[in-house]
Structures are given as C-alpha cells and as structure tokens.
ROMAR-194798 format. One line per 8 residues: number of its first residue (from 0); their letters; for each residue x, y, z of N, C-alpha, C, O. Coordinates in Angstrom, 1 decimal, always signed. Each point is the difference from the previous one (the first is absolute). Example, Ala and Ser with C-alpha at 12.3 -4.5 7.8 and 13.67 -1.06 7.14 Angstrom:
<sites>
0) AS) +13.2:-5.7:+7.8:-0.9:+1.2:+0.0:+0.9:+1.2:+0.0:+1.0:+0.0:+0.7 ~ -1.4:+1.1:-1.4:+0.9:+1.1:+0.0:-0.8:+1.1:+0.8:+0.5:+1.1:+0.1
</sites>
This chain:
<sites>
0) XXXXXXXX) -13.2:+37.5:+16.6:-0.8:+0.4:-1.2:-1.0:-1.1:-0.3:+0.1:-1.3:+0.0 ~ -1.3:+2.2:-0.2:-1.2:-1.7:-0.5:-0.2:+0.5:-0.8:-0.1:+1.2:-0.2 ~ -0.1:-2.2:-0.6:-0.6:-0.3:-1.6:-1.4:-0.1:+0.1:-0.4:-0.8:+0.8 ~ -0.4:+1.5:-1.6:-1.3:-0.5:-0.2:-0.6:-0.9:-1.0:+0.4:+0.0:-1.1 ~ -1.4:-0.7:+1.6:+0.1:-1.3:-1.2:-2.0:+0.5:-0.5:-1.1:-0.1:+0.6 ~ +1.6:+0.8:-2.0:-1.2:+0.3:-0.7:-0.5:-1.0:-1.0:+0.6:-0.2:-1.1 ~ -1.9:-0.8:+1.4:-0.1:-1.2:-0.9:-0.3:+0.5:-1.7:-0.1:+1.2:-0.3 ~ +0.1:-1.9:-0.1:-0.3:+0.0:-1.5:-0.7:-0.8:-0.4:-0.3:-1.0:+0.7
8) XXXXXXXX) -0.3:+1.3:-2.1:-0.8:-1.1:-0.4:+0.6:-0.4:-1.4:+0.9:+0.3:-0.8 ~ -1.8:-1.0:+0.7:+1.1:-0.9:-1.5:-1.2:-0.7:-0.5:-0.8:-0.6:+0.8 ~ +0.8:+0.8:-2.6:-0.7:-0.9:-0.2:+0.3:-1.0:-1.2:+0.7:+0.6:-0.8 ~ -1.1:-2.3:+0.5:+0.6:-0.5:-0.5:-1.4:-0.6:-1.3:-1.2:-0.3:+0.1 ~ +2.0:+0.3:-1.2:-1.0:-0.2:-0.9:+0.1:-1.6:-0.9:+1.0:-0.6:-0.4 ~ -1.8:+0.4:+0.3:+0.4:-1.5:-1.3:-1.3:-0.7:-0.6:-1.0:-0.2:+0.6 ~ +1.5:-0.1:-2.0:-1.6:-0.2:-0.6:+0.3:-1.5:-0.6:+1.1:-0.5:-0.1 ~ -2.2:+0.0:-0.4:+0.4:-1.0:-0.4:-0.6:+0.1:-1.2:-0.8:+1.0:-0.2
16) XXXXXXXX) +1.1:-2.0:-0.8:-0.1:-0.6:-1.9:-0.1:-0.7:-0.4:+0.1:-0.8:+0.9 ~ -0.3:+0.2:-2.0:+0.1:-1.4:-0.9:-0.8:-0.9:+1.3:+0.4:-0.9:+0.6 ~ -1.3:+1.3:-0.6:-1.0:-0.9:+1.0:-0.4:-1.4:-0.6:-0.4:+0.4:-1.1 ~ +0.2:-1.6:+1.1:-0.5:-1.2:-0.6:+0.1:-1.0:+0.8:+0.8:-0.8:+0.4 ~ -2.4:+1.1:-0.1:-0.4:-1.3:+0.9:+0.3:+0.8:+1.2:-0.3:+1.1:+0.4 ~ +1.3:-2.5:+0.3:+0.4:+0.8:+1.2:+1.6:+0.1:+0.2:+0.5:-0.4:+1.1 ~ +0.2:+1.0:-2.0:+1.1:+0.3:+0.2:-0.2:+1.6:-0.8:-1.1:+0.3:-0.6 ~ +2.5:+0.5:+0.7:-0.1:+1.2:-0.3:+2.3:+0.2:-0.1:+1.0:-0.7:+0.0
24) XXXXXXXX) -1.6:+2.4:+0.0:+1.6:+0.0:+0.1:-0.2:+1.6:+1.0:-0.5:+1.0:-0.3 ~ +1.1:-1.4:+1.2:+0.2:+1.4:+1.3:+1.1:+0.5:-1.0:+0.7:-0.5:-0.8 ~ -1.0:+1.9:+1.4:+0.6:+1.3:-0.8:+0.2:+0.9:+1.0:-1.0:+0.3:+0.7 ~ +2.6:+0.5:-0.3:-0.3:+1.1:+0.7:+1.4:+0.7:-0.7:+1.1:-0.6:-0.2 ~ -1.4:+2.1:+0.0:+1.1:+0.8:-0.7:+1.4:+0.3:+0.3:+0.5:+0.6:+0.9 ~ -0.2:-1.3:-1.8:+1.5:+0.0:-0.1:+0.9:-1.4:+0.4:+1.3:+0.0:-0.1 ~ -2.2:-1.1:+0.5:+0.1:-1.5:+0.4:-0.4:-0.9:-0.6:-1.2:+0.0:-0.4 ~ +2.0:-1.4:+0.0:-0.1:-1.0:-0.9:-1.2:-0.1:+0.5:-0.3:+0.2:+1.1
32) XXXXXXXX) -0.6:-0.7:-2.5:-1.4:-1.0:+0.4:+0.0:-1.2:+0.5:+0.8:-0.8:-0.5 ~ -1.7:+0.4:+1.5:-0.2:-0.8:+0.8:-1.2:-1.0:-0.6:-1.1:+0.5:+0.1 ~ +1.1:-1.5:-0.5:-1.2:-0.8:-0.3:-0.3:-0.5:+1.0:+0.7:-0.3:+0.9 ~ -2.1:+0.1:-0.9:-0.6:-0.4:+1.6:-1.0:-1.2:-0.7:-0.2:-0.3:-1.2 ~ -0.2:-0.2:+2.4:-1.3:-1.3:-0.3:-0.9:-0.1:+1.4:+0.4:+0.6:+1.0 ~ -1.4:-1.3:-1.0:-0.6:-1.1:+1.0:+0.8:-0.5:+0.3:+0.9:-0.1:-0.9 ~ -0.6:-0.5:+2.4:+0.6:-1.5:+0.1:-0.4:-0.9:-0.6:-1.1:+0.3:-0.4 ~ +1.5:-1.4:+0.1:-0.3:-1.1:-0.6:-1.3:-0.4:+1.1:-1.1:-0.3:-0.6
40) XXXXXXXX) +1.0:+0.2:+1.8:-0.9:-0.5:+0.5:-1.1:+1.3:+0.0:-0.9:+0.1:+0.9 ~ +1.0:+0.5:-1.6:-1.6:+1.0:-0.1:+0.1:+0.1:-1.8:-0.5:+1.0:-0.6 ~ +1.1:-2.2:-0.2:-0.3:+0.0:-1.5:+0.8:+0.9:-0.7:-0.4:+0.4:-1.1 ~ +1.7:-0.1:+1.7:+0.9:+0.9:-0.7:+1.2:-1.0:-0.4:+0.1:-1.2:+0.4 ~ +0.8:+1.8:-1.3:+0.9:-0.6:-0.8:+1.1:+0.0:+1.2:+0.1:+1.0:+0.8 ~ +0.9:-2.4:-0.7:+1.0:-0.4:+0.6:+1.3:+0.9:-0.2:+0.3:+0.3:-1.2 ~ +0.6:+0.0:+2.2:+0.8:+1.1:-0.5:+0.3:+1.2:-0.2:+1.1:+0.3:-0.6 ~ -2.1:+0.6:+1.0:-0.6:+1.1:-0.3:+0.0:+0.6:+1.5:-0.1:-0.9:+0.8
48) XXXXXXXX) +0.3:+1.9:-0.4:+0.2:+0.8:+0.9:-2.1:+0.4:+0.3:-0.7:+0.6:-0.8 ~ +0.4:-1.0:+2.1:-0.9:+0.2:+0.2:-0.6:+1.8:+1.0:+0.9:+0.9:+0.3 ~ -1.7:-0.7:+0.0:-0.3:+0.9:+0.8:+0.7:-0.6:+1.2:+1.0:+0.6:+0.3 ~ -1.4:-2.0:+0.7:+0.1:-0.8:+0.8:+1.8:+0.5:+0.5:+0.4:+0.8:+0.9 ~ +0.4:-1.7:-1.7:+1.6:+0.2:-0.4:+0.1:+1.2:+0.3:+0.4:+0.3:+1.1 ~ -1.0:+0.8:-2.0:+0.7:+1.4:+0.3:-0.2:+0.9:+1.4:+0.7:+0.9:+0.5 ~ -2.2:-1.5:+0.0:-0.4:+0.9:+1.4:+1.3:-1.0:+1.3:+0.4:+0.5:+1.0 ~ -0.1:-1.9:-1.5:+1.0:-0.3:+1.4:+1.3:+0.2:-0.2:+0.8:-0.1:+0.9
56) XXXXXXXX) -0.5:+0.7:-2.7:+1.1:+0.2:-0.1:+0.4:+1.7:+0.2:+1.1:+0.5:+0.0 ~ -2.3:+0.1:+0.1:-0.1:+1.3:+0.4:+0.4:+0.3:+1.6:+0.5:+1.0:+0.3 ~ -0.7:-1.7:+0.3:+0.0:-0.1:+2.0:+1.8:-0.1:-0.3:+1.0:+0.6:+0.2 ~ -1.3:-1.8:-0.7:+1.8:-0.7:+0.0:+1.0:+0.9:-0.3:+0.9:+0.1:+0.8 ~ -0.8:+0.9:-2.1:+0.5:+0.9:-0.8:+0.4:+1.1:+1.3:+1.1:+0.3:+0.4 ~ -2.3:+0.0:-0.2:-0.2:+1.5:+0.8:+0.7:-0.4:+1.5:+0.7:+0.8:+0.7 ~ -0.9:-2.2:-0.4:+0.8:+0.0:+1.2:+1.6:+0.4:-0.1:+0.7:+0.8:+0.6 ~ -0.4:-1.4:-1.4:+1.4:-0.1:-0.1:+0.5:+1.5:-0.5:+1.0:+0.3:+0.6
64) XXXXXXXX) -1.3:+0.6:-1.5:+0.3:+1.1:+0.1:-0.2:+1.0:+1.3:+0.7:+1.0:+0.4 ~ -1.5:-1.4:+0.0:-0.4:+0.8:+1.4:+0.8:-0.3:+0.7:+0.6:+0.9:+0.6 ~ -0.2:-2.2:-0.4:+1.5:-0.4:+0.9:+1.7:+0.2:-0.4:+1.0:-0.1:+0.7 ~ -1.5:+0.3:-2.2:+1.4:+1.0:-0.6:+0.2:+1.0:+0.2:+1.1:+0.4:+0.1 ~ -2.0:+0.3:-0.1:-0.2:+1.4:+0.6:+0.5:+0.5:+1.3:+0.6:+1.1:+0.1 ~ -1.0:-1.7:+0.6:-0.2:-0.1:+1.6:+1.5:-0.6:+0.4:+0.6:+0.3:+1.0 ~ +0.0:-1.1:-2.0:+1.9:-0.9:+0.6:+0.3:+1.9:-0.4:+0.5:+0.9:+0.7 ~ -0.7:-0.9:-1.4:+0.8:+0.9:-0.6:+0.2:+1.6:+0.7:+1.0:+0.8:-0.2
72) XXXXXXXX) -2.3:-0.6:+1.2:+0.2:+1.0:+0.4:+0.0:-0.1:+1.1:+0.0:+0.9:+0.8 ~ +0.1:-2.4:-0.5:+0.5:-0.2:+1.7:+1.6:-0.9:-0.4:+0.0:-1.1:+0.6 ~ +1.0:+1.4:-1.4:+1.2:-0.6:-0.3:-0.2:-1.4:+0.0:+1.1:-0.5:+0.2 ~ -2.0:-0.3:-0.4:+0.2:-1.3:-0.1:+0.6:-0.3:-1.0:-0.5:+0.6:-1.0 ~ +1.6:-1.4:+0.6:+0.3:-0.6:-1.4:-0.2:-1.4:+0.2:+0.6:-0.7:+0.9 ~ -1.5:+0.2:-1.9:+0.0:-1.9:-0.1:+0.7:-0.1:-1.2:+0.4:+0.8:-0.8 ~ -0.3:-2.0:+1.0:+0.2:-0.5:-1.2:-0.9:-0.6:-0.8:-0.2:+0.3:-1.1 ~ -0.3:-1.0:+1.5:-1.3:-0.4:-0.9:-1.7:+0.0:+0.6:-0.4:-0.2:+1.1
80) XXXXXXXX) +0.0:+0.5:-2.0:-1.8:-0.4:+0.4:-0.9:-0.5:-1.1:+0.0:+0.4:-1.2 ~ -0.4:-1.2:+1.6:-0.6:-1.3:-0.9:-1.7:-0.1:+0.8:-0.2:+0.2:+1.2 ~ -0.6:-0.5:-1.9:-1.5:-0.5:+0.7:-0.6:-0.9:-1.1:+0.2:-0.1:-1.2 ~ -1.4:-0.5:+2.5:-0.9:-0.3:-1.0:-1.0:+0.3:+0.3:+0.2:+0.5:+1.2 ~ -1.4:-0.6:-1.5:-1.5:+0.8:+0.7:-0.8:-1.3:-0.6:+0.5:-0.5:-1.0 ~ -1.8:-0.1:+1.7:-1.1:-0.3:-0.2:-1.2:+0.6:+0.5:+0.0:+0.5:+1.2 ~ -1.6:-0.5:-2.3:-1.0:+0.8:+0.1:-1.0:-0.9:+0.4:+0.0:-1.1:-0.6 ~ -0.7:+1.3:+1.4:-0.9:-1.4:+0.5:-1.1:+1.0:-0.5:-0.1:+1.1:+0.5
88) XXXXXXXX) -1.0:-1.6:-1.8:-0.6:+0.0:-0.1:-1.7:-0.8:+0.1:-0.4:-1.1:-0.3 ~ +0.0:+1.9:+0.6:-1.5:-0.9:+0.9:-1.3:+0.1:-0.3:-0.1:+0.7:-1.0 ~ -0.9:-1.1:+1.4:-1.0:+0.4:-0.4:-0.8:+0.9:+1.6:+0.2:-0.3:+1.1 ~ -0.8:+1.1:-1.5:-0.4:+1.1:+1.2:-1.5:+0.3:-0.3:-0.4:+0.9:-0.8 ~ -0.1:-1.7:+1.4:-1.8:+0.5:-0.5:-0.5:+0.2:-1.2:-0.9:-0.6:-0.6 ~ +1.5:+1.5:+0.1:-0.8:+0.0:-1.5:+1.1:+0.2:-0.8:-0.6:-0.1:-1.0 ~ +2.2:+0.3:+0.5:+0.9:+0.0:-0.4:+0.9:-0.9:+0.0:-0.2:-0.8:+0.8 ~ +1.7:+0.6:-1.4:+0.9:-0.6:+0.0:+0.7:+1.6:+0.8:-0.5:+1.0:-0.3
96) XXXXXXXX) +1.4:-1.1:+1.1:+0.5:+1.1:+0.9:+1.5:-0.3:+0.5:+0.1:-1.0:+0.7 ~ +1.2:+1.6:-0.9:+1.2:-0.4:+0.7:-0.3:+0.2:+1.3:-0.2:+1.2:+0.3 ~ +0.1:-2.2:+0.7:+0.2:+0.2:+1.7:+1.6:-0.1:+0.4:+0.3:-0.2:+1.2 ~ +0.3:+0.3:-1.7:+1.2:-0.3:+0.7:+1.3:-0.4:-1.3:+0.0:-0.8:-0.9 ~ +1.1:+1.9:+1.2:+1.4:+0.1:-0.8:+0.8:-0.7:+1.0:-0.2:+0.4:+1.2 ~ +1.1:-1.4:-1.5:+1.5:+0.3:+0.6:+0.8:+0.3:-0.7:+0.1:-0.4:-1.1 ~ +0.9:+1.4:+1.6:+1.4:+0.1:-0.9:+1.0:-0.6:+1.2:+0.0:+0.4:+1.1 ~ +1.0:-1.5:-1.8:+1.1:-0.3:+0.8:+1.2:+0.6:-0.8:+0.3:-0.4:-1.1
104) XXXXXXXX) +0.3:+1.5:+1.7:+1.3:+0.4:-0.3:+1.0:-0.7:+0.6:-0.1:-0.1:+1.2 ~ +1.4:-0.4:-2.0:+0.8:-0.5:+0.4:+1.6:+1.2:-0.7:+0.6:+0.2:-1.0 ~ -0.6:+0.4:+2.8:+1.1:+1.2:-0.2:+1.4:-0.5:+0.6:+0.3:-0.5:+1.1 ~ +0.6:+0.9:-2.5:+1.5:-0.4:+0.9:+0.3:+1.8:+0.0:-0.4:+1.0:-0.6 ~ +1.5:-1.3:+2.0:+0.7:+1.0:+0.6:+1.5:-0.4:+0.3:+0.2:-1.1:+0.5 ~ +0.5:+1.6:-0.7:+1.5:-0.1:-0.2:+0.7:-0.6:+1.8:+0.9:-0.8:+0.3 ~ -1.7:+1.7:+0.6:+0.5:-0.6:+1.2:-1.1:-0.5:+0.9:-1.2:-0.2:-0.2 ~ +1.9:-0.1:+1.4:-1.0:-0.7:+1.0:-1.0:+1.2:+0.7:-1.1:-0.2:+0.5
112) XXXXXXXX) +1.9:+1.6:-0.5:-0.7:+1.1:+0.5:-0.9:+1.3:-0.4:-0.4:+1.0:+0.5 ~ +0.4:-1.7:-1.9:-0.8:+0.6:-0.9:-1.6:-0.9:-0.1:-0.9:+0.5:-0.8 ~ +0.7:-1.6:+1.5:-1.0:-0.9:-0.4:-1.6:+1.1:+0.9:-1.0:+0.5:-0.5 ~ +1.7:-0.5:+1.9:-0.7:+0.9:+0.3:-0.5:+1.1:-0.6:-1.2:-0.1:-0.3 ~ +1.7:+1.0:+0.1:-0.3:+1.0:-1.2:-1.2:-0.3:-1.1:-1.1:+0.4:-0.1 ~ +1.6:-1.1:-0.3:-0.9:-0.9:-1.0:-1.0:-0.5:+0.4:-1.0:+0.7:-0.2 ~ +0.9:-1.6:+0.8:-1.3:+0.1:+0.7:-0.8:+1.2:+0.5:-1.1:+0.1:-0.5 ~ +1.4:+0.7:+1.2:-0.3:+1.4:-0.2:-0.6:+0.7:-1.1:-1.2:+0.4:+0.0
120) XXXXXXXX) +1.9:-0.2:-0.9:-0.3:+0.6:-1.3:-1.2:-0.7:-0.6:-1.1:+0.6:-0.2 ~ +1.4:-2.1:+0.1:-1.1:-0.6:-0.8:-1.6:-0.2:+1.0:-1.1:-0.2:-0.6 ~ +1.0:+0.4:+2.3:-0.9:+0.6:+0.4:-1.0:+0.5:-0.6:-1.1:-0.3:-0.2 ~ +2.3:+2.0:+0.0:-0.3:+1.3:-0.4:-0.6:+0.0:-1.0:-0.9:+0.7:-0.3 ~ +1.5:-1.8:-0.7:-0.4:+0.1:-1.3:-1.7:-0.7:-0.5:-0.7:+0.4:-0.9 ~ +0.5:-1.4:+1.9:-0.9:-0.4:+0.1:-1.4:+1.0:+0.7:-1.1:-0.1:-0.5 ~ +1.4:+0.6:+1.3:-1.2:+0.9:+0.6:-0.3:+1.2:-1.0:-1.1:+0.5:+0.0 ~ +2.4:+0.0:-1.3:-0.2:+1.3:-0.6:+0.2:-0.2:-1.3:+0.5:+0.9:-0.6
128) XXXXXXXX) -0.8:-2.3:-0.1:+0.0:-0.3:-1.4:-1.3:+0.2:-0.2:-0.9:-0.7:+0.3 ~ +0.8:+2.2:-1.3:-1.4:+0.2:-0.5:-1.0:-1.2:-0.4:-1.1:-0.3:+0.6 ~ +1.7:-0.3:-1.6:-0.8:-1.0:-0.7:-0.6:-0.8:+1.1:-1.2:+0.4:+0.4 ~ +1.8:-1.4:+0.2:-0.8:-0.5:+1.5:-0.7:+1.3:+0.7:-1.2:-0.2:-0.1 ~ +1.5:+1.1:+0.7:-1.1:+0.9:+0.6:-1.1:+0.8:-0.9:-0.6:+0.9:+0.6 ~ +0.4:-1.1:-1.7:-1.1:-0.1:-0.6:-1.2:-1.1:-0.9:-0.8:+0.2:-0.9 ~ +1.3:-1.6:+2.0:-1.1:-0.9:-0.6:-0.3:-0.5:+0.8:+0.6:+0.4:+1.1 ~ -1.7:-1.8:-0.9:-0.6:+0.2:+1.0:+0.2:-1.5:+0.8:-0.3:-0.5:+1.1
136) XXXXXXXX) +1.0:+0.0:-2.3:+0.8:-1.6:+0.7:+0.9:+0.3:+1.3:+0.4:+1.1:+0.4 ~ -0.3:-2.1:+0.0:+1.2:+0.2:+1.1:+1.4:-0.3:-0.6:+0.4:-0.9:-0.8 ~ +0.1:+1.5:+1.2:+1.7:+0.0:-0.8:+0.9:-0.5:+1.1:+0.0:+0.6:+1.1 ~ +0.7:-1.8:-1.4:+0.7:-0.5:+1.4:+1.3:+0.1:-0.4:+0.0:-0.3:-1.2 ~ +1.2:+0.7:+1.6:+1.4:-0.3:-0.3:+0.4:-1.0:+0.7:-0.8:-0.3:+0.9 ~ +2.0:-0.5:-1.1:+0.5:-1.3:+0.6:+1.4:+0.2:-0.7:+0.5:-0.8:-0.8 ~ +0.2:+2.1:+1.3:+1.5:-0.3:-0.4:+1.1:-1.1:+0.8:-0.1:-0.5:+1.1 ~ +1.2:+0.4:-2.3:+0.9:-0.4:+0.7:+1.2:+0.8:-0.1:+0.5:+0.4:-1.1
144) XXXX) -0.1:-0.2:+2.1:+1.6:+0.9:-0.5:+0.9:-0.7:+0.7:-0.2:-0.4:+1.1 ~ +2.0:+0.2:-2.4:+0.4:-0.9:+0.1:+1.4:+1.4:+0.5:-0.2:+1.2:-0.1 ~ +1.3:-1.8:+0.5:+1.4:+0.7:+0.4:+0.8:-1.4:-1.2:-0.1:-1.1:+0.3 ~ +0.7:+1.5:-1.5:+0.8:+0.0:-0.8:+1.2:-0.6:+0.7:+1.1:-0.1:-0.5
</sites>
C-alpha cells in the first residue's frame, strides 16, 4: 500500500505594536507578546530579544523539533537534548548579512546502540529542517551523541 504525500500550504501571520524608537512588542494570535529591540551594538536596549537572537534561535528551535520528530518515527528514544547555536554575523558588500549558523546538539541516548541511530536522525534532521532550508546562511551541525 502507498501513501500519497499531497503538500500543503500554511500561512503564518504576526504584527507588531507599541513601536518606540527602536524597540516594539511582536504580536502573533493567541501567543504571549514578545518585546523585541536592536542589539545593543546597532543602538538597541540590553536584554531585549533582538531580530538577530530570534533568526539563530529560529535554525536552533526548528532543528531540534525536526529531530523529535524524526526519533520518534524512526523509535529513537533519548534521553536528553540540549544545544547551543551561534550566528556569525558579517558584513557582505553593502549589508550586515548572517554567513554562517552553528548548532551543536548535545544528544544523550540510553545505550551504546542507539548512538548510531542518532546520529542518523540528527543527519536527517539537518538536511530537512525547514527554517535552515529556507535562508541563505550556511547552517552547519556539530552534534554530539552521548550513550548514558
């Protein structure tokens, strides 16, 4: 029996408010507000959740679901996954531009024969995490997966 895989489209919405200066408050329906800023180094307020923050925390986010997804329907069970991501931000001829994300996941797995797998999965997850395959930085993974 084959399944046919009919795509879909989806669309997502969010506005923003209380604009002043250069901070605001991101808005999308039915989700706590987000106050946003400049970085401090482009004259924005300290502490504040920037565009910057959210586009490497967007790669980072989306990986790790994509590789929850993926344990899950290839029986992987870990026990834990943990990361951290850096956005190298540059200058590119006429703009400031991200060239390059890493995300390092650090995946535990309960045995020694599950590490494989894992590695596997987080591959997978890397080549078909939307957010990375729609920007234009290079997205590098650098997991580690550990056996518990």
């Amino acid at each position: 029996m084959t399944t046919t895989f009919t795509p879909k489209s989806f669309t997502y919405r969010t506005s923003l408010d209380h604009v002043l200066g250069r901070t605001g408050v991101a808005l999308c329906e039915g989700k706590p507000e987000l106050r946003v800023a400049s970085p401090p180094e482009f004259k924005g307020e300290p502490g504040i959740w920037t565009p910057e923050d959210l586009f490497v925390s967007a790669i980072e986010v989306c990986l790790m679901l994509t590789f929850a997804g993926i344990a899950e329907k290839r029986g992987l069970r870990f026990a834990r996954y943990e990361s951290s991501a850096e956005g190298f931000l540059e200058w590119d001829e006429i703009s400031y531009r991200f060239t390059r994300v890493v995300v390092k996941p650090r995946i535990t797995v309960g045995d020694a024969q599950s590490v494989a797998l894992a590695r596997e999965v987080i591959e997978r997850a890397h080549q078909t995490c939307l957010v990375a395959n729609s920007v234009t930085s290079e997205v590098a993974v650098e997991p580690e997966v550990i056996a518990s």
